[in-house]
N, CA, C and O atoms as CSV, one atom per row, in Angstrom:
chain,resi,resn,atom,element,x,y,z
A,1,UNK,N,N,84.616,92.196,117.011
A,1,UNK,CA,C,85.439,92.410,118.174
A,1,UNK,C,C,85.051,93.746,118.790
A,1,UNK,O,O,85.147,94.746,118.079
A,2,UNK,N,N,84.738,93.830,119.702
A,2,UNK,CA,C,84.064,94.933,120.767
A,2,UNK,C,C,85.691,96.178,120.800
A,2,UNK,O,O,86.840,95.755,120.930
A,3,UNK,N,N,85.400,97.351,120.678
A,3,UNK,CA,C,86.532,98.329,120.631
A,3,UNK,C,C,87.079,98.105,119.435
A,3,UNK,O,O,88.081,98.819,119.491
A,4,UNK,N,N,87.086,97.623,118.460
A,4,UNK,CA,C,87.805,97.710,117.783
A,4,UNK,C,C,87.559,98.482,116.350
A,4,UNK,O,O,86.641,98.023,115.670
A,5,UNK,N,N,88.136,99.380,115.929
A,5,UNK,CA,C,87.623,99.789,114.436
A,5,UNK,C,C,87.676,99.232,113.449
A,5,UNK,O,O,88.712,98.758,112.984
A,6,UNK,N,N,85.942,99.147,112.642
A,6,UNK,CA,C,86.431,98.603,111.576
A,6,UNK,C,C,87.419,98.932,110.630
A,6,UNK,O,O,87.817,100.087,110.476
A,7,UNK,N,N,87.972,97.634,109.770
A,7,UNK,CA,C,89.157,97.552,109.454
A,7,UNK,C,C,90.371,97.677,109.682
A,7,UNK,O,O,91.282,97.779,108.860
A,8,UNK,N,N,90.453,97.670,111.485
A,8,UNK,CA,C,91.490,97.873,112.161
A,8,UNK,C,C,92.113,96.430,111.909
A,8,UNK,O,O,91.552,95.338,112.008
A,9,UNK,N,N,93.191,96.672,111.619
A,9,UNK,CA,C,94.228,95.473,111.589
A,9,UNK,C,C,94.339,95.187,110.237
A,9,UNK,O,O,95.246,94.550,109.700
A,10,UNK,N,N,93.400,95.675,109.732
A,10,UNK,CA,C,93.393,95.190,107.691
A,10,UNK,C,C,94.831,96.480,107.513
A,10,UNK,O,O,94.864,97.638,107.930
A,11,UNK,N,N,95.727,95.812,106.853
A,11,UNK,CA,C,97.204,96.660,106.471
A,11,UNK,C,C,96.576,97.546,105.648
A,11,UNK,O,O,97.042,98.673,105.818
A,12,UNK,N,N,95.597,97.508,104.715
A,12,UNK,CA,C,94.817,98.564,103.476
A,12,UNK,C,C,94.135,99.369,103.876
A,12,UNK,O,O,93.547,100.070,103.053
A,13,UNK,N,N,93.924,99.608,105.363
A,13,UNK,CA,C,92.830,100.252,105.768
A,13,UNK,C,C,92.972,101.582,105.700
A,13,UNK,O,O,92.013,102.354,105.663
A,14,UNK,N,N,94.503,102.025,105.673
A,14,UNK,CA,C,94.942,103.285,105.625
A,14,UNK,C,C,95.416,103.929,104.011
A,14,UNK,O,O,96.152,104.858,103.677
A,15,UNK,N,N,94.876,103.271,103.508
A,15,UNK,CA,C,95.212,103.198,101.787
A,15,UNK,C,C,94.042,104.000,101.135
A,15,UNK,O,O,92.945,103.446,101.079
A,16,UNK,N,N,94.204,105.370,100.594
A,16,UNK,CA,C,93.333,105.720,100.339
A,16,UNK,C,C,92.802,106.020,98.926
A,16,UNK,O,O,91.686,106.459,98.647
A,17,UNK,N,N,94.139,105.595,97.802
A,17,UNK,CA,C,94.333,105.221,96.532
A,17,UNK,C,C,95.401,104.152,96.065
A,17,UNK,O,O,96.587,104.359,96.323
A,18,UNK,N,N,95.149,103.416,95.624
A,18,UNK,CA,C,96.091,102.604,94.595
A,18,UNK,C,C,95.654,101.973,93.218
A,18,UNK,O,O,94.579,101.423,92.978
A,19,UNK,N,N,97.047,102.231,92.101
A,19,UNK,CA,C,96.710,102.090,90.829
A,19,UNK,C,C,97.904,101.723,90.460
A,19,UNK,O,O,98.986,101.890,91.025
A,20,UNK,N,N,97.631,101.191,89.438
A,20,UNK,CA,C,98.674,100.479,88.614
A,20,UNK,C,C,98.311,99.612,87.846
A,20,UNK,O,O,97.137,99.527,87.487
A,21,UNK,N,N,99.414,98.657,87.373
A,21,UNK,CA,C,98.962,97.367,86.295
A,21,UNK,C,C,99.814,96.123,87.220
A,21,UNK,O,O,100.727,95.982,88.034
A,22,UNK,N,N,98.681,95.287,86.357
A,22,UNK,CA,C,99.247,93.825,87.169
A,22,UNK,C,C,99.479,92.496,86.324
A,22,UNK,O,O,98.810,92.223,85.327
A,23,UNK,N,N,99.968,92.115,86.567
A,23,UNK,CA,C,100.442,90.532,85.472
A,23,UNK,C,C,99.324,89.396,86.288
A,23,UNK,O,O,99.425,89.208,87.501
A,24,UNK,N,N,98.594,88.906,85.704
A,24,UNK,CA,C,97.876,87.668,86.280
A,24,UNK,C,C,97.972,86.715,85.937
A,24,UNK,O,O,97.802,86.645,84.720
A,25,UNK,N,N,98.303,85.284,86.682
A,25,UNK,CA,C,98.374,84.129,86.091
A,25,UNK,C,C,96.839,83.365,86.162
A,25,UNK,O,O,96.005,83.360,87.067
A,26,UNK,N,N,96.835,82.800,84.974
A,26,UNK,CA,C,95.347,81.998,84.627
A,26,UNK,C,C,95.261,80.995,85.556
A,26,UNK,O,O,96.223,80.270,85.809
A,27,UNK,N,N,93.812,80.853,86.276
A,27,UNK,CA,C,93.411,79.721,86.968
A,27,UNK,C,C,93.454,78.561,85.969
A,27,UNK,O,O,93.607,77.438,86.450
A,28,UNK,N,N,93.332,78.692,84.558
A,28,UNK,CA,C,93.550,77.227,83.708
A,28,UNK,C,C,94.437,77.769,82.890
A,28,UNK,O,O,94.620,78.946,82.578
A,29,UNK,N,N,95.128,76.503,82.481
A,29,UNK,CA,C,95.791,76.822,80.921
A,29,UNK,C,C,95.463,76.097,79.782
A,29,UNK,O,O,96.287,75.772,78.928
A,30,UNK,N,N,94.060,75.791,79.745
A,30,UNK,CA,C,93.651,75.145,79.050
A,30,UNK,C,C,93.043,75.990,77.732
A,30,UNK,O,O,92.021,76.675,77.751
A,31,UNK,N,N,94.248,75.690,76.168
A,31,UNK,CA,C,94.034,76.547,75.272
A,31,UNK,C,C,92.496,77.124,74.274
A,31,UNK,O,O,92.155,78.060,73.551
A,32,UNK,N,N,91.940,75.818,74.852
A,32,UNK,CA,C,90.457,75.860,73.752
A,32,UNK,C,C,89.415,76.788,75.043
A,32,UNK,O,O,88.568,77.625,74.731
A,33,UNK,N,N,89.809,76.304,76.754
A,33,UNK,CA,C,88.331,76.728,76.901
A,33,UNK,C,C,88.950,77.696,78.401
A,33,UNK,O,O,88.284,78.470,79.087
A,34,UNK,N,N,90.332,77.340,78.560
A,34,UNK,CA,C,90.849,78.425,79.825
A,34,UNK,C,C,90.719,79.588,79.787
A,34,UNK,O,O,90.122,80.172,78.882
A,35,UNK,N,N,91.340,80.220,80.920
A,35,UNK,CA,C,91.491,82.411,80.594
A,35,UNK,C,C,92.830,82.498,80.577
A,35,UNK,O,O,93.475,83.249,81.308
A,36,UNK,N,N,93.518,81.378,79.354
A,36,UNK,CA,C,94.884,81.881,79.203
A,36,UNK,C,C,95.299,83.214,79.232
A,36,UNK,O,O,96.278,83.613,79.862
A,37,UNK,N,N,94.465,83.991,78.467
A,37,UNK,CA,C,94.617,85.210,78.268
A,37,UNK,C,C,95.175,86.533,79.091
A,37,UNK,O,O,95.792,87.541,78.750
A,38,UNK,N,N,94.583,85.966,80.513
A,38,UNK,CA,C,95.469,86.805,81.331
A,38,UNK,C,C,96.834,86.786,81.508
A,38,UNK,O,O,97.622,87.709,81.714
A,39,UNK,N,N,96.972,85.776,81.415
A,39,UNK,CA,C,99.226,85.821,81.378
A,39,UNK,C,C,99.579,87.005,79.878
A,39,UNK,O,O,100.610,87.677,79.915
A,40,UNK,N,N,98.868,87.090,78.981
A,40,UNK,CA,C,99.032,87.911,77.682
A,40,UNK,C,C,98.454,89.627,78.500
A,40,UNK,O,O,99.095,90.658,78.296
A,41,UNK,N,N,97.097,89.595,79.445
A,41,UNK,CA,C,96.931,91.023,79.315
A,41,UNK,C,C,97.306,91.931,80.594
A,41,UNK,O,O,97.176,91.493,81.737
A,42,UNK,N,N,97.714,93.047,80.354
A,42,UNK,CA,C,97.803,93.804,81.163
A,42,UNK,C,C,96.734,94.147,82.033
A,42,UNK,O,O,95.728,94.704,81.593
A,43,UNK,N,N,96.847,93.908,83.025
A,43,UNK,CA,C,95.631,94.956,84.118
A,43,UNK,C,C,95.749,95.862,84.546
A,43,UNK,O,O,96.857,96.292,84.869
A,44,UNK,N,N,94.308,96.703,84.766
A,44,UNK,CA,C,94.992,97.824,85.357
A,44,UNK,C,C,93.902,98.121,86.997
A,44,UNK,O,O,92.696,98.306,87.163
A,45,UNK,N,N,94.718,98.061,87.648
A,45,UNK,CA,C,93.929,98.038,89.125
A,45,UNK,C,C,94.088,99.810,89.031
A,45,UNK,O,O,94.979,100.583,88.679
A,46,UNK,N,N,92.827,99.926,89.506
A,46,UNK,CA,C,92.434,100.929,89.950
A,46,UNK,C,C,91.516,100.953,91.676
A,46,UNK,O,O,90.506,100.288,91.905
A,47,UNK,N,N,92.081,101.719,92.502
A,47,UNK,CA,C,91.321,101.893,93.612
A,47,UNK,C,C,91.410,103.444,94.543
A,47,UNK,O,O,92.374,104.000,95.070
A,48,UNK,N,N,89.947,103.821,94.461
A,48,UNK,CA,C,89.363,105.330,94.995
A,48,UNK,C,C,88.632,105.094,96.156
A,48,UNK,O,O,87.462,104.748,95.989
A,49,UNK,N,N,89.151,105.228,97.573
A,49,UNK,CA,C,88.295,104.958,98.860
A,49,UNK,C,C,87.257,103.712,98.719
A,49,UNK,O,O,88.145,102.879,98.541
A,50,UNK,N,N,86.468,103.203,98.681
A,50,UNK,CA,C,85.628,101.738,98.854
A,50,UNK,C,C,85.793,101.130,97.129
A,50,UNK,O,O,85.884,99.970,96.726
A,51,UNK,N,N,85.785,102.332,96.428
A,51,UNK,CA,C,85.709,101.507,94.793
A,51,UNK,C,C,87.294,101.133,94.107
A,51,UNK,O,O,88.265,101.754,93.674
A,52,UNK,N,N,86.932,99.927,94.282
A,52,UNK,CA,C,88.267,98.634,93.414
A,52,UNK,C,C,88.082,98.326,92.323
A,52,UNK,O,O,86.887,98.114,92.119
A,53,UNK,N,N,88.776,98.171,91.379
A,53,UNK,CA,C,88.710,97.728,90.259
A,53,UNK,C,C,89.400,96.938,89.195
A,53,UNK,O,O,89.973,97.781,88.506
A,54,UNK,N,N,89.646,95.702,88.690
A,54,UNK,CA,C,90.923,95.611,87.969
A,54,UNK,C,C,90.100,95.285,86.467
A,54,UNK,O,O,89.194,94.458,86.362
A,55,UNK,N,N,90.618,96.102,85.388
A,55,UNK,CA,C,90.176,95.997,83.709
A,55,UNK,C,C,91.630,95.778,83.235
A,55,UNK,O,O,92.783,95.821,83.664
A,56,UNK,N,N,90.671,95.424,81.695
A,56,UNK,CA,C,91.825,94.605,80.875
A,56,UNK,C,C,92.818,96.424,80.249
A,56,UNK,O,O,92.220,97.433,79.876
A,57,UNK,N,N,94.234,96.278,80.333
A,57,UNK,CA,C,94.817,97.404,79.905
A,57,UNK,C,C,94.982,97.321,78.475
A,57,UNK,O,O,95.292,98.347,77.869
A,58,UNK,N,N,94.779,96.001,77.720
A,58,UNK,CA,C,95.974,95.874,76.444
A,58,UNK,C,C,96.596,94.866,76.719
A,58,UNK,O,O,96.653,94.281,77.801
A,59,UNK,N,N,97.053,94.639,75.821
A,59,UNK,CA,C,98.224,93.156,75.545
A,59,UNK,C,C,99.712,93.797,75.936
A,59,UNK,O,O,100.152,94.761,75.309
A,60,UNK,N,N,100.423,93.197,76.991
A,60,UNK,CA,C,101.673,93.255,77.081
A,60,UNK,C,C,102.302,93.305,76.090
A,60,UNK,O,O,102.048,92.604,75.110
A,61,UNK,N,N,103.460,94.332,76.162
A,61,UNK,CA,C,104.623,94.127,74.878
A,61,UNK,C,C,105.089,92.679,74.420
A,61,UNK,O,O,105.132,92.201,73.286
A,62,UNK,N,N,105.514,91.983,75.970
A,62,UNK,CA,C,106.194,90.759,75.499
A,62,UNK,C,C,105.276,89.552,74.840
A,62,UNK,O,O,105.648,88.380,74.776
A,63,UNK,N,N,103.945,90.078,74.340
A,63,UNK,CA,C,103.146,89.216,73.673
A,63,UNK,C,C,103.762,89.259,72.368
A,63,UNK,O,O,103.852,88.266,71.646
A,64,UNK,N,N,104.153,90.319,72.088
A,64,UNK,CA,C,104.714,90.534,70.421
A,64,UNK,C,C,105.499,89.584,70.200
A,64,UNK,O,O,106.004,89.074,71.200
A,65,UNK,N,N,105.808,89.117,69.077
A,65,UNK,CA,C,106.528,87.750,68.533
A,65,UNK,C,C,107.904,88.231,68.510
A,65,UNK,O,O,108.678,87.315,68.789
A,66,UNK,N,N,108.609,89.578,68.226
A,66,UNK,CA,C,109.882,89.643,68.840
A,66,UNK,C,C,109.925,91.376,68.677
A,66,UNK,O,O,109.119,92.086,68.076
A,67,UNK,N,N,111.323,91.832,69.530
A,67,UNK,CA,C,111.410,93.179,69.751
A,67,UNK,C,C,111.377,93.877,68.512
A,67,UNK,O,O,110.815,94.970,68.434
A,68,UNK,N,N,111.983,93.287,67.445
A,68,UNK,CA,C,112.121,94.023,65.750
A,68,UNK,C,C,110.476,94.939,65.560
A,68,UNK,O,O,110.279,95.972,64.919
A,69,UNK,N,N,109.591,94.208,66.276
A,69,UNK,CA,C,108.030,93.931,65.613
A,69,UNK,C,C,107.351,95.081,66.883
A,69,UNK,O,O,106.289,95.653,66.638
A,70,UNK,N,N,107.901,95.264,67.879
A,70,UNK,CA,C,107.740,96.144,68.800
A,70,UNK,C,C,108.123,97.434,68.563
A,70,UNK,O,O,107.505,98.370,69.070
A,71,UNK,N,N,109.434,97.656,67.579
A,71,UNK,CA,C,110.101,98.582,67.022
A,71,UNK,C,C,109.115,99.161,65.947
A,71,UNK,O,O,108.823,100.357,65.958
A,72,UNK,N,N,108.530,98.153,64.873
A,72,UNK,CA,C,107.931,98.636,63.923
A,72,UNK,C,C,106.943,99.508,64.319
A,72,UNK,O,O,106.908,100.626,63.806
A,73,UNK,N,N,105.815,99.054,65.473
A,73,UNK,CA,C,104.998,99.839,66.037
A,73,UNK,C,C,105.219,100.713,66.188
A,73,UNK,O,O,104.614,101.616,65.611
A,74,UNK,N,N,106.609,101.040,67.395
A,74,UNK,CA,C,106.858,102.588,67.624
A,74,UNK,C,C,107.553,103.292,66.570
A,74,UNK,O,O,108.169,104.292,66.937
A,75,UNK,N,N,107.602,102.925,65.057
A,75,UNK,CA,C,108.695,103.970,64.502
A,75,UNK,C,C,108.335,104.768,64.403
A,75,UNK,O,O,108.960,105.245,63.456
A,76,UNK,N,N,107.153,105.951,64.941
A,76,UNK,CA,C,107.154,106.996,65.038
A,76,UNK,C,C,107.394,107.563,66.358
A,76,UNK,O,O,107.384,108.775,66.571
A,77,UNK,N,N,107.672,106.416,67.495
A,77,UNK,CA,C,107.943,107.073,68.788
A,77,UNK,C,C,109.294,106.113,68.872
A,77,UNK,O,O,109.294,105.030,69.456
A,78,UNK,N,N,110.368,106.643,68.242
A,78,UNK,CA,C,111.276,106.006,68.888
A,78,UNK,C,C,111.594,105.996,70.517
A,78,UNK,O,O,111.854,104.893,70.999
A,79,UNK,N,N,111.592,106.848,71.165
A,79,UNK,CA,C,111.642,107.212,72.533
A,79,UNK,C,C,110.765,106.602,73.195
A,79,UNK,O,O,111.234,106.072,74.202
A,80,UNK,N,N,109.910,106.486,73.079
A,80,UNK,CA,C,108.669,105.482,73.778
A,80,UNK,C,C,109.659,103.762,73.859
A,80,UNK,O,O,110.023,103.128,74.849
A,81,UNK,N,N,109.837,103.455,72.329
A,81,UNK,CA,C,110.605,102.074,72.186
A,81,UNK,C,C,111.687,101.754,73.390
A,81,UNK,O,O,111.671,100.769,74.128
A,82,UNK,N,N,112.577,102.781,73.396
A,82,UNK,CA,C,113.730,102.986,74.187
A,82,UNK,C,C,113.326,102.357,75.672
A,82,UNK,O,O,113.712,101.386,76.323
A,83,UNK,N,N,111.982,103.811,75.945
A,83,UNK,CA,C,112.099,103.906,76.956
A,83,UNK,C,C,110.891,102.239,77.630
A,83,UNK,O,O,110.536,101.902,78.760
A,84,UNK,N,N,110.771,101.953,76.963
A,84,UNK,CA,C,110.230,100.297,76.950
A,84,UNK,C,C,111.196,99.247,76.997
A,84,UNK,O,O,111.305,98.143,77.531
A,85,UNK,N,N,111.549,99.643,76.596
A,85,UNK,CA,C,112.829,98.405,76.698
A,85,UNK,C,C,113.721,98.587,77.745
A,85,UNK,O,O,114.179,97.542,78.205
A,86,UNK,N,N,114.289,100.165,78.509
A,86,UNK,CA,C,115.136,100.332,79.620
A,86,UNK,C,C,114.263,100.469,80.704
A,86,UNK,O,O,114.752,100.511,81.833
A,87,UNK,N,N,112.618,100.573,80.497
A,87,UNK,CA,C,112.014,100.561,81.862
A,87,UNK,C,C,111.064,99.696,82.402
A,87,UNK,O,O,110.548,99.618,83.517
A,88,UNK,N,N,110.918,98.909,81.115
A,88,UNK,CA,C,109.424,98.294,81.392
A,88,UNK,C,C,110.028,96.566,80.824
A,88,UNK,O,O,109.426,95.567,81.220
A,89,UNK,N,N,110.802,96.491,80.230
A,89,UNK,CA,C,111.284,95.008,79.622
A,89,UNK,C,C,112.068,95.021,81.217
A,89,UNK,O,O,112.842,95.780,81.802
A,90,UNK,N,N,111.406,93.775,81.509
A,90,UNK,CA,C,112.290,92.733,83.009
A,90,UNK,C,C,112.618,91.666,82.996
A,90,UNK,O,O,113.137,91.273,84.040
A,91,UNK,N,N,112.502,90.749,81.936
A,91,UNK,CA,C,113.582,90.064,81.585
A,91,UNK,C,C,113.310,89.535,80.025
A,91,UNK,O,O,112.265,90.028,79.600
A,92,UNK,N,N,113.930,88.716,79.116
A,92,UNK,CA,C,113.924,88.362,78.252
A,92,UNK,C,C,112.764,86.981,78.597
A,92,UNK,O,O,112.159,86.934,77.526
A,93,UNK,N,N,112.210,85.977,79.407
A,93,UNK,CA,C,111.413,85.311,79.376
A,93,UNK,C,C,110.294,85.945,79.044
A,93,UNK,O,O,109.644,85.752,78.017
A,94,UNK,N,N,109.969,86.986,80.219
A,94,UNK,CA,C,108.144,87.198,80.399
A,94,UNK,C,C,107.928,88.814,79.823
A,94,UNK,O,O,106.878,89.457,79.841
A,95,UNK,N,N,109.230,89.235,79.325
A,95,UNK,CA,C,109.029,90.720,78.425
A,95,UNK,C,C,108.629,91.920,79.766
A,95,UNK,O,O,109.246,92.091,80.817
A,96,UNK,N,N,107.335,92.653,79.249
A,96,UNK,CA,C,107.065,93.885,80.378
A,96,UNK,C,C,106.640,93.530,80.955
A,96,UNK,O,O,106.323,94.374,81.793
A,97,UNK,N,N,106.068,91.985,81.335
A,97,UNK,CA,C,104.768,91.334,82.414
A,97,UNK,C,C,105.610,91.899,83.671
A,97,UNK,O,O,106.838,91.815,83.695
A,98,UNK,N,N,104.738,92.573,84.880
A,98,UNK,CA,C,105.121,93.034,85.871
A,98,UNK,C,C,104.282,93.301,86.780
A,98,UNK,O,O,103.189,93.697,86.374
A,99,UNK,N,N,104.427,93.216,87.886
A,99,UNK,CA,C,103.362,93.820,88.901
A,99,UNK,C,C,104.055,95.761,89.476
A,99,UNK,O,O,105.032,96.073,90.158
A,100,UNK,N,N,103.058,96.561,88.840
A,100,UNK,CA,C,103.507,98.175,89.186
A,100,UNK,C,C,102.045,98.861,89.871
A,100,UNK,O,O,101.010,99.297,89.366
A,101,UNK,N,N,102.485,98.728,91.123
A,101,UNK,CA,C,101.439,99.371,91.908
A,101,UNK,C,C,102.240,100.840,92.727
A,101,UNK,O,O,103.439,100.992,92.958
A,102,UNK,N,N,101.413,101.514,92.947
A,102,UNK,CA,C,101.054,102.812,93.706
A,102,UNK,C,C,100.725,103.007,94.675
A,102,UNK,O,O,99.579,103.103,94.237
A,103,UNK,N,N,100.545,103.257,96.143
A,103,UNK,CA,C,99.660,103.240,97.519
A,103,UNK,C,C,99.869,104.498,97.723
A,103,UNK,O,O,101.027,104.860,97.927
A,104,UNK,N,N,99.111,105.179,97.719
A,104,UNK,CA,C,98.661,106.377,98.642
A,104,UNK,C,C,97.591,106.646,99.619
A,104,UNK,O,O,96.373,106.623,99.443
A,105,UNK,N,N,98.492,106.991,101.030
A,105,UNK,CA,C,97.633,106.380,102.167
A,105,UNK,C,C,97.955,107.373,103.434
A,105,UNK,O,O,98.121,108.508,102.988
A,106,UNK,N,N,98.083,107.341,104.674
A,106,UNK,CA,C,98.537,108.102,105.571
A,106,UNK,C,C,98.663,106.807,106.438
A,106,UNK,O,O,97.750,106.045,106.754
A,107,UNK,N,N,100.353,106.699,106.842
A,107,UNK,CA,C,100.288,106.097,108.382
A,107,UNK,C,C,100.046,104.573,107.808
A,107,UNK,O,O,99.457,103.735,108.491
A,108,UNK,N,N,100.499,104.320,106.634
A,108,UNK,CA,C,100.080,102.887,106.395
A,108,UNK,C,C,101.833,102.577,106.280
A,108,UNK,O,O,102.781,103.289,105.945
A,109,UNK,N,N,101.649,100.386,106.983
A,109,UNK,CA,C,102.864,99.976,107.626
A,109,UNK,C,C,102.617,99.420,105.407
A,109,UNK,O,O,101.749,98.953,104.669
A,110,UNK,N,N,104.401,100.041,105.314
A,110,UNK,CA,C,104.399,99.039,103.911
A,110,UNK,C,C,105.116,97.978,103.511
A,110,UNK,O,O,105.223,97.309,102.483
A,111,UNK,N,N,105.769,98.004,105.027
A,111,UNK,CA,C,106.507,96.525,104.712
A,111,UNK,C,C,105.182,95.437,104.898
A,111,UNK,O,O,105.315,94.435,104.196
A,112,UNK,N,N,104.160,95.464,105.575
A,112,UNK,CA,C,102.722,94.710,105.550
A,112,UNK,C,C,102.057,94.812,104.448
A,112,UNK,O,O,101.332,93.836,104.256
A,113,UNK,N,N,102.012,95.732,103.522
A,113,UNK,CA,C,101.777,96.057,102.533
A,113,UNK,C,C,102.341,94.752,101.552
A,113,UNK,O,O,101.720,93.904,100.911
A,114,UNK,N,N,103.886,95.012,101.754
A,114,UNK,CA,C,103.870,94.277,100.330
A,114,UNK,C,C,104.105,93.081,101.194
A,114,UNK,O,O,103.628,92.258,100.413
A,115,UNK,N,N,104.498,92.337,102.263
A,115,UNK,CA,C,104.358,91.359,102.592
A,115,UNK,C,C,103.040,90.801,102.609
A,115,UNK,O,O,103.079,89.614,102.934
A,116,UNK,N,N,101.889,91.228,102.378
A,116,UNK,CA,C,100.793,90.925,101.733
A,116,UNK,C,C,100.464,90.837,100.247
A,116,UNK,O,O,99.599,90.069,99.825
A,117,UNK,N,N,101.111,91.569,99.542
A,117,UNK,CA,C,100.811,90.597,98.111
A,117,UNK,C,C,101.854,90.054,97.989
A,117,UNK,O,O,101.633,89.449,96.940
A,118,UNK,N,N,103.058,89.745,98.321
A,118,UNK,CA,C,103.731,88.715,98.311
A,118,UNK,C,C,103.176,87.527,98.339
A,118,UNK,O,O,103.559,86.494,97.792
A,119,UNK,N,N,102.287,87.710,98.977
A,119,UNK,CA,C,101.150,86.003,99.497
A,119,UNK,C,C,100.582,85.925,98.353
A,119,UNK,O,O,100.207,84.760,98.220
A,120,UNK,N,N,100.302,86.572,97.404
A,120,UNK,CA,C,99.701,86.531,95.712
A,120,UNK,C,C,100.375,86.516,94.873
A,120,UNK,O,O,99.949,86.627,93.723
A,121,UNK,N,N,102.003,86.335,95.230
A,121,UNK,CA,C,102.520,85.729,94.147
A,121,UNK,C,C,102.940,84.353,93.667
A,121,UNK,O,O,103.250,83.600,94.590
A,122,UNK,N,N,103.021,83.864,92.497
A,122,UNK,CA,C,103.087,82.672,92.381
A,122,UNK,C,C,104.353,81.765,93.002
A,122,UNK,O,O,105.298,82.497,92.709
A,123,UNK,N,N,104.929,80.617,93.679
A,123,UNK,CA,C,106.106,80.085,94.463
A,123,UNK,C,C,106.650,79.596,93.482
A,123,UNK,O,O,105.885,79.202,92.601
A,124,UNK,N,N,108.080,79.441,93.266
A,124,UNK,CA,C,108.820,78.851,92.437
A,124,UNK,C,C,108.238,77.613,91.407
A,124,UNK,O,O,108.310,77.301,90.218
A,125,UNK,N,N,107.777,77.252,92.339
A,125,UNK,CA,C,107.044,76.047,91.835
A,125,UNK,C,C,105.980,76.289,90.491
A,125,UNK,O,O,105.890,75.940,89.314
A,126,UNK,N,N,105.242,77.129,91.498
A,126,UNK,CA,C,104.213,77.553,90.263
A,126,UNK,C,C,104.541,78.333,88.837
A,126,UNK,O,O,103.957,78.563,87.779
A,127,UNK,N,N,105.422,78.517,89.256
A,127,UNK,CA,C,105.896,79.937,87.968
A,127,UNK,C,C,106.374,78.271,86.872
A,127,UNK,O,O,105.811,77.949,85.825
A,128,UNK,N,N,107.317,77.645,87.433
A,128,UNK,CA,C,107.721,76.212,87.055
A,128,UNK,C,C,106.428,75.543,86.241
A,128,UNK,O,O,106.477,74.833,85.238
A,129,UNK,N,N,105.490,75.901,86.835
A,129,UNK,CA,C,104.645,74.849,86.232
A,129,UNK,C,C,103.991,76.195,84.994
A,129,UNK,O,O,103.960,75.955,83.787
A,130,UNK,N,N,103.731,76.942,85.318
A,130,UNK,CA,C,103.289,78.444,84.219
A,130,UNK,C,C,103.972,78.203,82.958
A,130,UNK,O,O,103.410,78.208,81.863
A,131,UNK,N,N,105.822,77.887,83.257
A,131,UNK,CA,C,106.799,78.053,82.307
A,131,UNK,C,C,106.219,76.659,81.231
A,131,UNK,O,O,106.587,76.668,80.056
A,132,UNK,N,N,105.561,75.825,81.603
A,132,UNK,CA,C,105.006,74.031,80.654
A,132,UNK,C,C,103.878,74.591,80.061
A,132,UNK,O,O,103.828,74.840,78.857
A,133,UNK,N,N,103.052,74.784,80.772
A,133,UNK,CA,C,101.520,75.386,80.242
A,133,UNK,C,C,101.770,76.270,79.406
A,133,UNK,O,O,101.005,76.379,78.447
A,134,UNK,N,N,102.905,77.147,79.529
A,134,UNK,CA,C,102.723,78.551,78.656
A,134,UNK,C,C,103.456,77.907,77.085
A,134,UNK,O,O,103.079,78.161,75.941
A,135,UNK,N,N,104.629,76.995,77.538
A,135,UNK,CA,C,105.151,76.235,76.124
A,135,UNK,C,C,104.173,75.210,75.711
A,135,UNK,O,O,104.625,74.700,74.686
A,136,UNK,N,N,103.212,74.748,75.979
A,136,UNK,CA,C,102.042,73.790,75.765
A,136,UNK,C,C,101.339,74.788,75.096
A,136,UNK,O,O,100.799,74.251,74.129
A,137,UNK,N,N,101.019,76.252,75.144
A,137,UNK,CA,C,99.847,76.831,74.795
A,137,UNK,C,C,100.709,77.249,73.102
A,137,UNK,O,O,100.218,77.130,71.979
A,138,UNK,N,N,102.037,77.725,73.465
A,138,UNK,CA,C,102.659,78.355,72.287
A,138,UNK,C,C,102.044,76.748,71.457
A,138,UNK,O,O,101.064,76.669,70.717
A,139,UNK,N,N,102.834,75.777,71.811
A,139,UNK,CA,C,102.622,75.161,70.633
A,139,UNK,C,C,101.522,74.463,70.255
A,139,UNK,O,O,101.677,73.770,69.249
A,140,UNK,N,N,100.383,74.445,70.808
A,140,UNK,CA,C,98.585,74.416,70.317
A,140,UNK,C,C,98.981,75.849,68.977
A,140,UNK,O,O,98.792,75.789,67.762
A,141,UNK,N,N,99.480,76.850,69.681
A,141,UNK,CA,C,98.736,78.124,68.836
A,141,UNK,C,C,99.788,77.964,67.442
A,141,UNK,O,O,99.314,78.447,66.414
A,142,UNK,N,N,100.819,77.490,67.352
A,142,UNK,CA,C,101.237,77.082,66.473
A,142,UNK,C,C,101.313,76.088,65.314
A,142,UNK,O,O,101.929,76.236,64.259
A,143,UNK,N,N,100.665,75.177,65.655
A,143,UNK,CA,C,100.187,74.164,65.067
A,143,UNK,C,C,98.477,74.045,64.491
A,143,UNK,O,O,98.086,73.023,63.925
C-alpha cells in the first residue's frame, strides 16, 4: 500500500518487548504419536524488537498428580508453595496452565492487543473437546 508504514495497522507494531509463559493446546491428542505434551508444558514466549521466541519452560504444576506432591517438592520453600497456589493455581481443572504475558511498547492500542489473542484462544467448544482427549490420554497413561 503506497504511504503507508510498514507494519502500520499490525496492533504489535508498537510492541517493543513481550514475555511471559503460555498454555498451548496440542494440534493432536493422539497419545502414542501426538504433541500431547504441550497441554503438560509451560512456554515461555520471549520477544526483543524482530526476535520471537516460544521454548519449553518446564512442566506445569498442575501436571503433578496432586497438591500433597507439589508440597513435598517445595518443603524447603514453603512460601514459594503458598505463593503457587494463591497466585498461579486458576482453577482446580487445569491447575497453573495460564496464559501470562507482558507488552512493553509506546502508543500501543491494548484493547487490540488482547482482542487479538483472544482470536488464539480455544471456543467453548474446543476446550469441550480438550476436556475428552485430555480424559482419553489420562486413561491410555494409566492403563
Amino acid at each position: 500500500m503506497d504511504g503507508v508504514a510498514p507494519g502500520a495497522g499490525d496492533v504489535f507494531a508498537s510492541i517493543i518487548r513481550s514475555k511471559g509463559f503460555c498454555w498451548m493446546c496440542p494440534s493432536l491428542w493422539d497419545p502414542d504419536s501426538g504433541d500431547s505434551w504441550r497441554h503438560d508444558t509451560a512456554m515461555f514466549w520471549s520477544h526483543a524488537g524482530k526476535h520471537f521466541g516460544i521454548t519449553s519452560a518446564g512442566k506445569w504444576w498442575g501436571t503433578v498428580v496432586d497438591k500433597q506432591k507439589i508440597k513435598e517438592y517445595l518443603v524447603d520453600m514453603p512460601e514459594e508453595y503458598e505463593r503457587v497456589m494463591n497466585e498461579d493455581w486458576t482453577s482446580e481443572e487445569w491447575g497453573d496452565r495460564r496464559q501470562e504475558l507482558v507488552f512493553i511498547g509506546v502508543n500501543y492500542d491494548e484493547e487490540a492487543i488482547v482482542a487479538t489473542l483472544d482470536k488464539c484462544l480455544l471456543t467453548d467448544g474446543e476446550i469441550d473437546e480438550m476436556r475428552v482427549a485430555v480424559k482419553v490420554r489420562e486413561q491410555s497413561i494409566l492403563n
